[in-house]
Phi, psi and omega in degrees: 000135197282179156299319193277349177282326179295317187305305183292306182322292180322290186312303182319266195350269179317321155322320176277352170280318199276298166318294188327280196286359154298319191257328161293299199090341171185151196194159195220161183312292168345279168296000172261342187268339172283333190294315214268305176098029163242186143349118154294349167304296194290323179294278183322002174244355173260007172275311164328303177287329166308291184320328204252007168250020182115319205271340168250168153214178199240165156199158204255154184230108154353086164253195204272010200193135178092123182324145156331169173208112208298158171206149193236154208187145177270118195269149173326351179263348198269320189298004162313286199333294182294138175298130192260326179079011205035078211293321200293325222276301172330307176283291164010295193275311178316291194307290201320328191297307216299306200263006136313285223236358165068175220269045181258281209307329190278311174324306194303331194279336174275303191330285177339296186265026173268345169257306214292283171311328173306327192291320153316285201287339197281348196267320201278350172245021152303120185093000168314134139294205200270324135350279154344300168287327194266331146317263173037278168287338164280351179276322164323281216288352166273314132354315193253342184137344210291322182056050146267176188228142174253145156196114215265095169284328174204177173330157139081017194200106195220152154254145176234098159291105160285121168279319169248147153292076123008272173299010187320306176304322126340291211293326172321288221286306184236107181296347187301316179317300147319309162295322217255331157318299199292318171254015135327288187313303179333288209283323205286334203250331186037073172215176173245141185229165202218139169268145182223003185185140143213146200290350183270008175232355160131349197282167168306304200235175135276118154257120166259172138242129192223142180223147183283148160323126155292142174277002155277354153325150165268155182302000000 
């Protein structure tokens, strides 16, 4: 293997370390080396190279047994990294409307893009079953930024977590994004779905539930 191939494998190696603690919030060697399938050798040197440019930090966690132990965790510079949409620009332009045209007209602008999106997607999950659909969606929202995770707990029942918020700043400042997201996932998935965690309210992740329709429900 030439250099620059080794550079770029290394670099891939630290991305993935950076997500992984992105969706954890915190992780210790012992789990970036099963995750990664390298060296706790090879792992401590790409944590090195994080430190020093910043992007992660360590803090020791106390056990019941045994030496302390480091859990490694992402500093502000490293949450730059993951997409944001240009969040700053984005509330900014939210706040001007409000105070034009007040918080009526800023509801419709989430509603608007909230059909804008139906309109795009409904087609593509058109003839899907309820599986289907909830892939689906979960393949959008990794598209747009979200860094989700799917899981199916049972027939009729999946959780979608999202590690990152695209819009935090926005959603923070107008809960309508949230809100008008939630009932997006509803039409677009045509189930019932529930937030159970959010990052614009202080939580780790968003966490859903989304459950199928009985068929005698109406669509």
């Amino acid at each position: 293997m030439n250099r620059h191939a080794v550079y770029f494998q290394e670099q891939e190696k630290r991305r993935e370390i950076l997500e992984l603690l992105k969706k954890r919030r915190s992780v210790n060697v012992q789990e970036l080396s099963k995750h990664l399938g390298i060296t706790k050798v090879a792992v401590r040197k790409h944590l090195d190279v994080l430190h020093r440019e910043q992007y992660i930090e360590a803090r020791i966690v106390r056990q019941r047994t045994g030496r302390p132990a480091y859990v490694y965790h992402l500093t502000n510079t490293a949450e730059q990294l993951f997409p944001r949409h240009y969040s700053d620009l984005a509330t900014e332009l939210v706040a001007g409307i409000q105070d034009l045209y007040g918080e009526a007209f800023v509801d419709q602008l989430f509603e608007k893009r909230m059909v804008r999106i139906l309109q795009n997607y409904r087609e593509v999950m058109r003839g899907q079953g309820f599986d289907e659909r909830v892939k689906t969606l979960a393949s959008i929202q990794n598209e747009q930024g979200y860094m989700p995770h799917l899981e199916k707990i049972r027939d009729g029942l999946y959780t979608l977590e999202e590690a990152n918020c695209p819009v935090l700043q926005v959603a923070v400042r107008y809960r309508q994004a949230c809100k008008c997201e939630l009932s997006l996932f509803e039409s677009l998935v045509d189930a019932h779905v529930e937030r159970t965690s959010c990052i614009a309210e202080g939580q780790v992740k968003c966490r859903y539930l989304i459950k199928e329709k009985l068929n005698n429900e109406e669509s």
